[in-house]
C-alpha positions as CSV (number, residue, x, y, z in Angstrom):
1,X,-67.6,2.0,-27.6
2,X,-64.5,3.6,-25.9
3,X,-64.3,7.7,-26.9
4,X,-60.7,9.1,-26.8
5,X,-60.5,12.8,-26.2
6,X,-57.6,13.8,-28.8
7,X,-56.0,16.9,-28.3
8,X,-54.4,19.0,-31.5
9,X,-52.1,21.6,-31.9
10,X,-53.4,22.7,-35.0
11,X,-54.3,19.9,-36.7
12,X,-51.3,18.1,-35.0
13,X,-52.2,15.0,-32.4
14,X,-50.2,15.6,-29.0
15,X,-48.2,12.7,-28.0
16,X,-49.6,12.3,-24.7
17,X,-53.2,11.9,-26.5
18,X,-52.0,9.1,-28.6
19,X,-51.0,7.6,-24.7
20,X,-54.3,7.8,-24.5
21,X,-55.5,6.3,-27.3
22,X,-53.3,3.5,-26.9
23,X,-55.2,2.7,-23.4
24,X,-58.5,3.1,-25.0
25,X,-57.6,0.4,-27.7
26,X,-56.2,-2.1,-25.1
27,X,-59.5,-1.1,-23.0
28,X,-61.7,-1.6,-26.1
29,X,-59.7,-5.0,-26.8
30,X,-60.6,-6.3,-23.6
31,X,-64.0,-5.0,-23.7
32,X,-65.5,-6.2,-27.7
33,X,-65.9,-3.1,-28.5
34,X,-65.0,-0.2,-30.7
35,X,-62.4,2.5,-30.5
36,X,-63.3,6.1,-31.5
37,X,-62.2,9.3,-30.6
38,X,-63.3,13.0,-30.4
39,X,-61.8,15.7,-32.2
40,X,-62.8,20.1,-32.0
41,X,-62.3,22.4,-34.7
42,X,-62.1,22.5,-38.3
43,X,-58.3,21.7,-38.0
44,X,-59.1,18.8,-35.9
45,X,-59.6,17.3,-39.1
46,X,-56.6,17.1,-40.5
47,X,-55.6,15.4,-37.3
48,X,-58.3,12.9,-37.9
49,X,-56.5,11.6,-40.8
50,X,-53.3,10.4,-38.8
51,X,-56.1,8.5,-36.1
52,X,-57.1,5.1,-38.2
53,X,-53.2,3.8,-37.7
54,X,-53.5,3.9,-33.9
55,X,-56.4,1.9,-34.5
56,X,-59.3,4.7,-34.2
57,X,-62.6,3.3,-36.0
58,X,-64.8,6.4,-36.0
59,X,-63.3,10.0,-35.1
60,X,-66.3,12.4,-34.1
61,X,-65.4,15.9,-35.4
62,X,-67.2,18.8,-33.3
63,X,-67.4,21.6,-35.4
64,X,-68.5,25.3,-34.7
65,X,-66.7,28.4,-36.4
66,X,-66.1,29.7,-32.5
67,X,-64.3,26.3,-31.2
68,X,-61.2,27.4,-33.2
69,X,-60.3,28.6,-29.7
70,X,-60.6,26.8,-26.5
71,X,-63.7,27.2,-24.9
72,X,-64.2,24.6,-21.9
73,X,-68.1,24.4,-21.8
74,X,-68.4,25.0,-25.4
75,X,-65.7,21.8,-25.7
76,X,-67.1,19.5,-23.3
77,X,-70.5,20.3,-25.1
78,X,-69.0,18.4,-27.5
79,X,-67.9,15.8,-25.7
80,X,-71.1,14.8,-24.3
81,X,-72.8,15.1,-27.8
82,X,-69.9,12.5,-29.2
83,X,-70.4,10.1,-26.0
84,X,-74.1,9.3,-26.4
85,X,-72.9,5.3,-27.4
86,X,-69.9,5.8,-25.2
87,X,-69.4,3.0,-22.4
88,X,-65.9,5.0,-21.6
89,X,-64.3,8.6,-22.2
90,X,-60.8,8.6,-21.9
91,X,-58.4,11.8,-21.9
92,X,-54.9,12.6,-21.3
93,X,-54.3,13.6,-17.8
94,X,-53.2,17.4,-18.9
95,X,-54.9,20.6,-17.6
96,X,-57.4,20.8,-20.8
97,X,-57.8,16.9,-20.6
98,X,-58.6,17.1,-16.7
99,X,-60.7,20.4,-17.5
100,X,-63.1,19.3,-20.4
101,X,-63.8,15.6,-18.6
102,X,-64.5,17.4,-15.5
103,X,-67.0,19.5,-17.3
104,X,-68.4,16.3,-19.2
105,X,-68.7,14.5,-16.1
106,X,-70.9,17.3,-14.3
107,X,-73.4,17.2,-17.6
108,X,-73.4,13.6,-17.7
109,X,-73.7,13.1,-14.0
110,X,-71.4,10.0,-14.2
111,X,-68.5,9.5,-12.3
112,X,-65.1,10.7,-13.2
113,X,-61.3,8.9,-11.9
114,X,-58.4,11.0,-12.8
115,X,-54.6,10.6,-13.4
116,X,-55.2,6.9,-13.4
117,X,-51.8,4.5,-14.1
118,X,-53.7,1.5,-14.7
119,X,-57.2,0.8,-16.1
120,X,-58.3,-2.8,-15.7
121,X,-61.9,-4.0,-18.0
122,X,-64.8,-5.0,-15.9
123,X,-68.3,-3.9,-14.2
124,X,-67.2,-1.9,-12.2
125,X,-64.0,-0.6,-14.6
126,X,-61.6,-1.2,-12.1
127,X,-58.6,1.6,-12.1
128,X,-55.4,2.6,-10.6
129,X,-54.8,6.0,-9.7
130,X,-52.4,8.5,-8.5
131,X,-53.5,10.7,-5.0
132,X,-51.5,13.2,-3.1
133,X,-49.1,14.6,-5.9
134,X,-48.3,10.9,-6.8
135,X,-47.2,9.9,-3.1
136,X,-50.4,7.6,-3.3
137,X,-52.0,5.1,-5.5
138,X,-55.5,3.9,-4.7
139,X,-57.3,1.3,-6.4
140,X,-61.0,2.9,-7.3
141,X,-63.9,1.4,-9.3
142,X,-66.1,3.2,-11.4
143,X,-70.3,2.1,-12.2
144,X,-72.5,3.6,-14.3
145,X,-73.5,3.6,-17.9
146,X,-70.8,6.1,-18.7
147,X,-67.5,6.3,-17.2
148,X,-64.9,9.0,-17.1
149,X,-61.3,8.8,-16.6
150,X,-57.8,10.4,-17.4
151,X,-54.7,8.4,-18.0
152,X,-51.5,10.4,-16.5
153,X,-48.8,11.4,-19.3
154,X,-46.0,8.8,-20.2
155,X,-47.7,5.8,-18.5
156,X,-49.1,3.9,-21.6
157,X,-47.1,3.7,-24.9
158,X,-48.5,5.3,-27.9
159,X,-48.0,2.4,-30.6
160,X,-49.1,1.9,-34.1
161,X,-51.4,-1.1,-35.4
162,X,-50.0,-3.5,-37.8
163,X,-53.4,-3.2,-40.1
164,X,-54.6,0.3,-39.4
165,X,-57.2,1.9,-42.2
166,X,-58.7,5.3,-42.4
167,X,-61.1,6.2,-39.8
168,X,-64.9,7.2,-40.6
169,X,-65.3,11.2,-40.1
170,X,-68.6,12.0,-38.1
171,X,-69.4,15.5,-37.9
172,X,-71.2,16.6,-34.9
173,X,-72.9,20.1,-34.9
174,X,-74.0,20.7,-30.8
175,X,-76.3,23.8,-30.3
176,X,-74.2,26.3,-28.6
177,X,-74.9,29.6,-27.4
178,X,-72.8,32.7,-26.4
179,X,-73.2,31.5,-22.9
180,X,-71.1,28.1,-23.5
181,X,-68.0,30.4,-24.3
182,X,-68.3,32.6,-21.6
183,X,-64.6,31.3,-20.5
184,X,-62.3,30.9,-23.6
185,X,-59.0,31.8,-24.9
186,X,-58.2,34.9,-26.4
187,X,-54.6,35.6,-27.2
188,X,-51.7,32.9,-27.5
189,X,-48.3,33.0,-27.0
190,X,-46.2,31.6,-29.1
191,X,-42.8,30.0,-28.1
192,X,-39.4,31.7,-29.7
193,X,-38.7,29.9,-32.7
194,X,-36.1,27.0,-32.6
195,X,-37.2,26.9,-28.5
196,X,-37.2,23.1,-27.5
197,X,-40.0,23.0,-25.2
198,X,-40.1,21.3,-21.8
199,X,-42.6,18.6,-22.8
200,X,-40.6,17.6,-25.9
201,X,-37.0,17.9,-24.9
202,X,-34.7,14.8,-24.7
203,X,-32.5,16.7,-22.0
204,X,-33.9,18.8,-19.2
205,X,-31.7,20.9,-17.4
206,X,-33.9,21.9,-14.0
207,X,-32.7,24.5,-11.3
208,X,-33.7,24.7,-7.8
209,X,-33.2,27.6,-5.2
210,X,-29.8,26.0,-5.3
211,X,-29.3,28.3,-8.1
212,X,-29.1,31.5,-6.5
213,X,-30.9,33.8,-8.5
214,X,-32.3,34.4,-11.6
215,X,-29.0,35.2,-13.5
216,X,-27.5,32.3,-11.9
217,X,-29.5,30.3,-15.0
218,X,-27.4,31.9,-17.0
219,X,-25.1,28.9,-17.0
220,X,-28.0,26.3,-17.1
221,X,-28.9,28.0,-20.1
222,X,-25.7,27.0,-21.7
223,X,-25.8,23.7,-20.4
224,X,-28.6,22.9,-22.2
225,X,-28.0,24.8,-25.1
226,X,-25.1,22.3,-25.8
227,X,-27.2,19.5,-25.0
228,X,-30.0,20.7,-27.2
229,X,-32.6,20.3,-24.1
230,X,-34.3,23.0,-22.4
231,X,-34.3,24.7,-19.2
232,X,-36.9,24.0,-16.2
233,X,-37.1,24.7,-12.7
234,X,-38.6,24.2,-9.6
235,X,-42.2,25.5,-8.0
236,X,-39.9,27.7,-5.5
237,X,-38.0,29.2,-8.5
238,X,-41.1,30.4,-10.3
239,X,-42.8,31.6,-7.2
240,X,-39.3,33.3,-6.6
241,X,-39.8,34.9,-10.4
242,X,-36.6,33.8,-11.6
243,X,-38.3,31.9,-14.4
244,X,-41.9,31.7,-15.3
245,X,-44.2,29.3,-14.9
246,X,-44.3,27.7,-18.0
247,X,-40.6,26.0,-16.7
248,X,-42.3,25.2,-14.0
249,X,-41.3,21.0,-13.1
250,X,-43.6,19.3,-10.8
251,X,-47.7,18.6,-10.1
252,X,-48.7,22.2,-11.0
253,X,-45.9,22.6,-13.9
254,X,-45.4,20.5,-17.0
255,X,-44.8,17.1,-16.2
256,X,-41.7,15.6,-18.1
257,X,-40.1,12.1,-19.8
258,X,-36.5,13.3,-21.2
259,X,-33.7,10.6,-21.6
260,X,-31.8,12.6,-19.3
261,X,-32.8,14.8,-16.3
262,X,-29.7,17.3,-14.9
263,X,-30.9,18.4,-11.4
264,X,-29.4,21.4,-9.8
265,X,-29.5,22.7,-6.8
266,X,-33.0,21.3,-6.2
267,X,-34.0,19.4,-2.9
268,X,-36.5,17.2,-4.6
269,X,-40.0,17.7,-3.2
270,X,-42.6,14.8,-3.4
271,X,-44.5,17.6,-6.1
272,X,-41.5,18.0,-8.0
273,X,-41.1,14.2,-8.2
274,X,-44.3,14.1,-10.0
275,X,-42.9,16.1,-12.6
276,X,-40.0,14.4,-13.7
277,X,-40.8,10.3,-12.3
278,X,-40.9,9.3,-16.0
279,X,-37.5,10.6,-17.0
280,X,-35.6,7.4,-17.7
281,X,-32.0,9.2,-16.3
282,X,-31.8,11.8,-13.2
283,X,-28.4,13.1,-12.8
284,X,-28.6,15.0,-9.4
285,X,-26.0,17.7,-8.8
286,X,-26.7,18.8,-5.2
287,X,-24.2,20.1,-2.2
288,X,-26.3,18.1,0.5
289,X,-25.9,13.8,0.0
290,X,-29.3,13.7,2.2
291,X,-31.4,15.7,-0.5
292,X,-34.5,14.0,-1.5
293,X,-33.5,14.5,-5.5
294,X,-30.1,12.4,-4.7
295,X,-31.8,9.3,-3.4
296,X,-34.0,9.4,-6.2
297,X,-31.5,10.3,-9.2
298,X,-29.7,7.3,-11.0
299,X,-26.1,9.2,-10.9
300,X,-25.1,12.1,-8.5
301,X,-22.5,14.7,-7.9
302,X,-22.3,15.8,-4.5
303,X,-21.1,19.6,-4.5
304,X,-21.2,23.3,-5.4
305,X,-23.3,23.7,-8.6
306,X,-21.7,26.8,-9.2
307,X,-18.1,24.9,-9.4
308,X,-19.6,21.9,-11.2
309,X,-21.8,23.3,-14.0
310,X,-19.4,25.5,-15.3
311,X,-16.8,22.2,-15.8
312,X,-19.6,20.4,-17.3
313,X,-20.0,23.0,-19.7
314,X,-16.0,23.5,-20.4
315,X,-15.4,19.6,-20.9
316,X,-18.9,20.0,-23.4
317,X,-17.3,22.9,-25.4
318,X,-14.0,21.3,-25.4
């Protein structure tokens, strides 16, 4: 069988795990076999239910009253339990996808291929992977009974089957102990209501140390807010404090897919790129024509974002 690691935000599937679902089901195809996925928590099960229509068979269902908050080792415990049929584990390429198969990997001592872009059946699974921030792709091939890989965000298309039916609920029980949750979250943070977050937004608005300062968002802010997209910026802008990380753009922020990506002031370093290659418009506003971000960007305005922004954002209004 092919296992799926599904994350849930509360009993609600993320998109980028159904992305990887829908490369396990096209890897099962190829491969004869089944397509089942892995679930933790008790409100991993109301997630299950929404599985059998992306053509999930069988959704394992780790339960322990102390997984209601991420725990990596405790997790991947889980994992391996699921996986004892498994030919392949897939996850999302996202930090707890990368984490838990990492972990997985170490128990199983089988071989692991992350942020993979293509996944081809065969013995060896052939894959396609990114290297260097996404500057690289390198053609690997995995061997072994089990094999490991993550599947970056926004490559595959999360689709529905035309004949999908319920999936069978296995509950799996793993013997953990108080050292397998020696790491694990405590305290969440919870975005201001009515926020459009980075991951989800349809318009981005990103600033770079173009901006100026941390007040010079100000008129980002508004830019976005008439767009109804969110605000991000660049690695040098969070290191810089003007935002925090979590608007961090790039390899070590959230990575990004909006219909339309405004880029201010940033230069457009190989790292950012990663961040925002899947956005299917870049509109670069930058004073330099040589900038990186401008020979990547579909449409660009050459000039002073400080001048430009603010027109955008009078022509929106009026």
């Amino acid at each position: 069988m092919i296992l799926v690691l599904v994350e849930h935000d509360r009993g609600t599937p993320t998109e980028s795990s159904f992305e990887a679902v829908a490369a396990g089901r096209r890897l099962a195809a190829e491969l004869g076999v089944t397509l089942e996925a892995v679930l933790h928590g008790e409100e991993g099960r109301t997630a299950a239910h929404s599985l059998g229509a992306s053509g999930v068979s069988r959704v394992h269902l780790v339960l322990d009253v102390r997984l209601a908050g991420y725990a990596p080792e405790a997790w991947a415990e889980g994992i391996v339990e699921a996986s004892t049929a498994a030919s392949v584990v897939i996850a999302a390429a996202t930090d707890r996808g990368q984490e838990l198969l990492a972990h997985a990997a170490a128990r199983l001592d089988a071989p692991l291929a992350a942020n993979c872009v293509a996944v081809e059946a065969g013995d060896p699974l052939s894959v396609v992977r990114q290297r260097w921030g996404g500057s690289l792709l390198e053609e690997a091939t995995l061997s072994g009974p089990v094999k490991l890989l993550t599947v970056v965000p926004h490559v595959f298309t999360a689709e529905a089957v035309a004949a999908g039916s319920p999936a069978e609920l296995v509950e799996v029980r793993p013997a953990l102990t108080d050292e397998h949750f020696r790491a694990r979250v405590t305290l969440r943070e919870e975005p201001q209501v009515g926020q459009v977050l980075l991951t989800d937004a349809r318009v981005v608005v990103g600033g770079g140390r173009g901006v100026g300062s941390a007040e010079g968002f100000a008129a980002l802010e508004e830019l976005a807010g008439l767009l109804g997209g969110a605000v991000g910026g660049s690695r040098v802008v969070t290191n810089l404090g003007w935002r925090s990380h979590a608007d961090q753009i790039g390899q070590t922020g959230a990575r990004i897919a909006p219909d339309l990506y405004i880029a201010c002031g940033i230069s457009g370093a190989i790292q950012h790129m990663v961040g925002c290659k899947a956005a299917k418009r870049i509109l670069a506003i930058n004073k330099d024509p040589a900038a990186p971000m401008v020979a990547h960007a579909d449409y660009a305005v050459i000039g002073d974002l400080q001048e430009i922004v603010p027109a955008l954002v009078a022509e929106l209004r009026r």
